[in-house]
N, C-alpha and C positions, 0 to 999 in steps of 0.2 A: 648740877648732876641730873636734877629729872628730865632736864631738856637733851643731856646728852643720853641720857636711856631710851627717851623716845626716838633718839636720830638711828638709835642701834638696832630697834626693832622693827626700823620702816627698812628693808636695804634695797627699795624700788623709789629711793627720793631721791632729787638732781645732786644731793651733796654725796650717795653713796654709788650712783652710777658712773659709767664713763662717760667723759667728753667725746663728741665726733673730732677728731684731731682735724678735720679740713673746714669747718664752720662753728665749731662748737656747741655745735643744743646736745643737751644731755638726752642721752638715751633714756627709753620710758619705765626698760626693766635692767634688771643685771643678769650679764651675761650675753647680751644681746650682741647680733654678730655684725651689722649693717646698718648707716645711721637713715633715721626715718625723713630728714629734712634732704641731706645730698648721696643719701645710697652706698659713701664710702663703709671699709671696711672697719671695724672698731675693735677688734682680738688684736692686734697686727701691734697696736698700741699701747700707751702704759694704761695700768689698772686705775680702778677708779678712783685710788688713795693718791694720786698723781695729777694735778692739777695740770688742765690743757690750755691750750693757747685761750687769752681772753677776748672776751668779745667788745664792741666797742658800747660804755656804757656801765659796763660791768666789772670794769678793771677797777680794782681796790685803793683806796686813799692814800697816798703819800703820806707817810710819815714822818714828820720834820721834825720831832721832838727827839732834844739832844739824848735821849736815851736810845733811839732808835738808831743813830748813827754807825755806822760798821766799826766796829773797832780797827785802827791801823797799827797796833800793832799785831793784830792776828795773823798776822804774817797772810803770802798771797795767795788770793781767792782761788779756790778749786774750779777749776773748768767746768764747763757744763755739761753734762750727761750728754754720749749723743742719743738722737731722735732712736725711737725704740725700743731704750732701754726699760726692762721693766723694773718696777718699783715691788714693795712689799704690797701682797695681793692684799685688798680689803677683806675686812670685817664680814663674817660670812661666807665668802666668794669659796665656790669647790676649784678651783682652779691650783693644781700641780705643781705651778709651773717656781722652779727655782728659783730666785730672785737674783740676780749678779753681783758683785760688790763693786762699790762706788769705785766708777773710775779714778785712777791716781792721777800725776802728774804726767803728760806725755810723753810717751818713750817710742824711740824710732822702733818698726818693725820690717821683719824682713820681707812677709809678704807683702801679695798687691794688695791696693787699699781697699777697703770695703764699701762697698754702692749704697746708697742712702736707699731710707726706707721709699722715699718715695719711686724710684727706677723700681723698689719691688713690687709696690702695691701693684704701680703701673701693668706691672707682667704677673701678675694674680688675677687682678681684675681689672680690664682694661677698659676704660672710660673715656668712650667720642669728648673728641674738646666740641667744645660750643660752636658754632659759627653763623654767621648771619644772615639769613635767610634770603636768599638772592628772588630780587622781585622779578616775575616772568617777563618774556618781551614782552613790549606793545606793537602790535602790526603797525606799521606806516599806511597810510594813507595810500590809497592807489583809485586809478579809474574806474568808471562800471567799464566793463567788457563788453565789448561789442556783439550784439546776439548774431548767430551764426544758424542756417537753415539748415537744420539735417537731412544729410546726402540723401536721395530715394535712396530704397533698396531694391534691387531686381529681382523679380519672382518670375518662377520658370509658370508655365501653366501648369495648374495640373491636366494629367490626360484623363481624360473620362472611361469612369468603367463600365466595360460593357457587362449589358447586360446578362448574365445565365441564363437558361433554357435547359428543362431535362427533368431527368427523374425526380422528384420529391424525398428529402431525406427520409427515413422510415421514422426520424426520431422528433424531428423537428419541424418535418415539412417543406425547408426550405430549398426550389429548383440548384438542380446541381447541373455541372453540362459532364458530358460522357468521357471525358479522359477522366475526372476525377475519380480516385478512389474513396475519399474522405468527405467529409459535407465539409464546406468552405464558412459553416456555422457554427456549432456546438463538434466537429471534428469525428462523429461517429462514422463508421465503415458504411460504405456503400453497399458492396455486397458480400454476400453474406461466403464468407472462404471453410465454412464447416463442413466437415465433410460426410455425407449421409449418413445417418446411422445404418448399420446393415440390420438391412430387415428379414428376419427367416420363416419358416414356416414355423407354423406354432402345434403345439402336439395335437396328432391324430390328422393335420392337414397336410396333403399330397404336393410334396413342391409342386412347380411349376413348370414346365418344360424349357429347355433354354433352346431358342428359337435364333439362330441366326442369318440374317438376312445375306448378307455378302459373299454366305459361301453359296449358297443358291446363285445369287449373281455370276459367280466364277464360273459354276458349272454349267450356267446358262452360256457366257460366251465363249467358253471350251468346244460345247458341242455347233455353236454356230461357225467356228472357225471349220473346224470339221466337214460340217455340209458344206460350206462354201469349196472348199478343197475339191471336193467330190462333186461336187456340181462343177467348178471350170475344169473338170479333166474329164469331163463326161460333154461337156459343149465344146469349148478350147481345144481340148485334142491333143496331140503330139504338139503343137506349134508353142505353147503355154505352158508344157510341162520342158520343151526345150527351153522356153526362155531363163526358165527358174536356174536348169544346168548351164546357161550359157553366164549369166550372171555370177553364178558361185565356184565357175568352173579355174583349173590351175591354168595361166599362158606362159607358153612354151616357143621359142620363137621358129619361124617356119621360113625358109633359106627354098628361096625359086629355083628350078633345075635351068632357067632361060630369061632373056630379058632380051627385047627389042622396042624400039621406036622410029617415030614415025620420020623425022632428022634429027640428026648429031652434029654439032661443030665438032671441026677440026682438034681433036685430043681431048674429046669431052665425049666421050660414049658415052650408052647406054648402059653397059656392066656400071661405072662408077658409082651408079647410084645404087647398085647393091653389093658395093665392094666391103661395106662393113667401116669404111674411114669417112670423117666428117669433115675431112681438108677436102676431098676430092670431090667433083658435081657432073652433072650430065647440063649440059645446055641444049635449045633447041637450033642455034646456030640463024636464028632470024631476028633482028630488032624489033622492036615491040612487044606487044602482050601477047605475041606467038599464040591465037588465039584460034583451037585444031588441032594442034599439037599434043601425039599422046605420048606415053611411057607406060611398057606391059612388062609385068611378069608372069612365068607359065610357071605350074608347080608340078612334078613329076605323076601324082596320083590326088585322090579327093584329099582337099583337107578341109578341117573346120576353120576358117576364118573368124577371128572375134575382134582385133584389134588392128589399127595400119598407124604407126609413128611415121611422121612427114619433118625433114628438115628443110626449110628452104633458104634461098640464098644459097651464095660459094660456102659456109662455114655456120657453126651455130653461134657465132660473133656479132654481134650486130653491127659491127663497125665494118671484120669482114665479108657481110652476109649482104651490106649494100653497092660493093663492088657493083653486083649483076641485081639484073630485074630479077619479084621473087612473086610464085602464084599465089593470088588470092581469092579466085571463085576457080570451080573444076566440079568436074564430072565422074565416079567410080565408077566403071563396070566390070563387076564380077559375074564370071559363067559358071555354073555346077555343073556335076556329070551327067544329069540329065540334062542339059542344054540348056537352062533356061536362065534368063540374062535378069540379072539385080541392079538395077540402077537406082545411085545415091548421089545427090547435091550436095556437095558442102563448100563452106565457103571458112578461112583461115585469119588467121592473127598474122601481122608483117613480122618474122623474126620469132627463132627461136623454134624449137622441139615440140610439135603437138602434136594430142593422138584425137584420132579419129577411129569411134566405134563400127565396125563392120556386120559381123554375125553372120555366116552364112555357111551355110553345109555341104559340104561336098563341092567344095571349089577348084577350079582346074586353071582357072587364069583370073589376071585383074589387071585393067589398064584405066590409067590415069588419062585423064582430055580436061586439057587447058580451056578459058573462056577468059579472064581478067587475069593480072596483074600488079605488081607494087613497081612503085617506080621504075618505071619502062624510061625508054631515050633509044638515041638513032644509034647509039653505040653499044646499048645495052640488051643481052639477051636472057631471057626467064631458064633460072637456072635452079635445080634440086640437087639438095648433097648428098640427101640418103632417104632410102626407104624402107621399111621396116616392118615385117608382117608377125602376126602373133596368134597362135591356133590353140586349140583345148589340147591338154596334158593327156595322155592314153597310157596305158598299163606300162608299155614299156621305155617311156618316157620317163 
């Protein structure tokens, strides 16, 4: 009895603990939840009054003596608990838990069969199976590798910088060249974009006069246009002060009361050429550069002459205009009512509509005198399709 008193009041000794049900070392305390040698679960199992599977070494003596023997006629042995089942809790233990009654003899049941504890533990606490540590490769054997020359690489040049020249940063000192705004160093402004303080007068001081140069200027070449005016109308004269009206003046065109020449081919007067139509021409009815050959018109009273449009060739076509020879150098002579004869040279472009500036006052006639030609031939005669006079506009014009 003393020894079974002291088994009662240690309940942390292997005989009142639980077994690990998958190795069997007894847990260290009671109650404990997880065995300290393989980590299995130990609640899951029977209590510690339930003797667990034995270990090798520790399994207990066969008993051979005839008293120990089963009784046969105790009729047949009761099956075994299944795994699980719990037993009456030990001595001590706070544990609740119900205890079942001893399984009977087996009886079919209706449901599906029940999964052993261990499919449960498995899916409570799942525990990697062991397996055997697989040794890493070993590299095989191979050749040394043939050493290989690295490619050059291509490098561009660099371009060289030139050099700057110029102002000295304010900040830094460093030459800047004149497009920049910024120093191409430390980045400060170049020049300075502030913009003056206004400056005033300050009490009791008399502004300043604001002096402008420009308009002085203006009024300077105001008055020199001025004398100049006055002075070429006081030297110049009439001649100078006509030019200005003959320049600005309205043209109006001026229609000859006559027209003759010096010969005419056969169906090519002299009127044609002031018929108003640019189909129609005057020929001088001679091959060649008909060179002598005039064409006049007379005008009924003075007129101011300013302009003379000349068409030459049969047409102002160029394609019809080289049918016939057309003039290229000539001679104007215009007469005014006081008799006195104006003579102008001019010389022409081959084809097409030009004018020819005249100016002259008080004119009473004006005849044309041939000297050259365009494309002249032994068949071809210098031919004009129209002439055209043009005089200053008068009140009742």
């Amino acid at each position: 009895m003393p020894d079974q008193h002291e088994t009662d009041d240690m309940p942390n000794t292997p005989a009142n603990t639980i077994p690990c049900p998958e190795c069997g070392t007894p847990a260290r305390q009671h109650g404990q939840s997880f065995c300290d040698s393989c980590g299995a679960f130990l609640r899951w199992d029977t209590p510690a009054g339930t003797p667990g599977p034995a270990r090798p070494g520790n399994a207990p003596a066969a008993d051979n003596s005839p008293g120990s023997q089963p009784e046969a006629d105790a009729g047949p042995a009761a099956p075994p608990a299944p795994a699980g089942v719990f037993g009456p809790p030990p001595a001590g233990s706070t544990d609740t838990t119900v205890p079942l009654p001893p399984a009977g003899p087996a009886e079919p049941t209706a449901g599906p069969p029940r999964p052993s504890d261990t499919a449960i533990r498995s899916l409570l606490v799942p525990v990697p199976e062991g397996s055997e540590p697989v040794a890493p490769e070993t590299p095989g054997s191979v050749l040394p590798g043939r050493p290989e020359a690295a490619r050059p690489r291509v490098r561009q040049a660099a371009v060289p910088v030139e050099p700057e020249s110029g102002a000295p940063c304010p900040s830094c000192g460093t030459p800047n060249a004149p497009r920049r705004h910024f120093c191409r160093s430390c980045a400060s402004p170049l020049r300075d974009n502030g913009a003056p303080a206004a400056e005033g007068p300050y009490a009791g001081q008399r502004p300043r006069l604001h002096r402008d140069r420009t308009r002085w200027i203006a009024r300077a070449v105001g008055i020199a246009a001025v004398v100049g005016l006055v002075v070429g109308g006081i030297f110049g004269g009439p001649p100078a002060a006509r030019a200005v009206q003959d320049h600005f003046a309205k043209r109006v065109p001026v229609h000859p009361t006559d027209y003759s020449a010096s010969h005419s081919a056969p169906k090519q007067a002299a009127k044609l050429a002031f018929d108003g139509y640019s189909n129609t021409w005057w020929g001088t009815g001679y091959a060649g550069d008909s060179a002598g050959q005039w064409l006049q018109a007379d005008f009924g009273q003075p007129t101011d002459l300013l302009n003379l449009l000349i068409t030459p060739g049969t047409s102002p076509r160029s394609a019809q205009a080289a049918e016939q020879a057309r003039p290229m150098e000539f001679d104007l002579v215009v007469n005014d009512s006081a008799g006195k004869e104006h003579v102008m040279h001019r010389r022409i472009n081959d084809g097409g509509v030009q004018r020819i500036d005249v100016r002259v006052r008080d004119a009473v006639k004006a005849r044309l005198v041939l000297r050259s030609a365009y494309g002249t031939g032994k068949k071809r005669q210098v031919a004009i399709a129209e002439l055209e006079f043009f005089g200053r506009s008068t009140g009742g014009q």
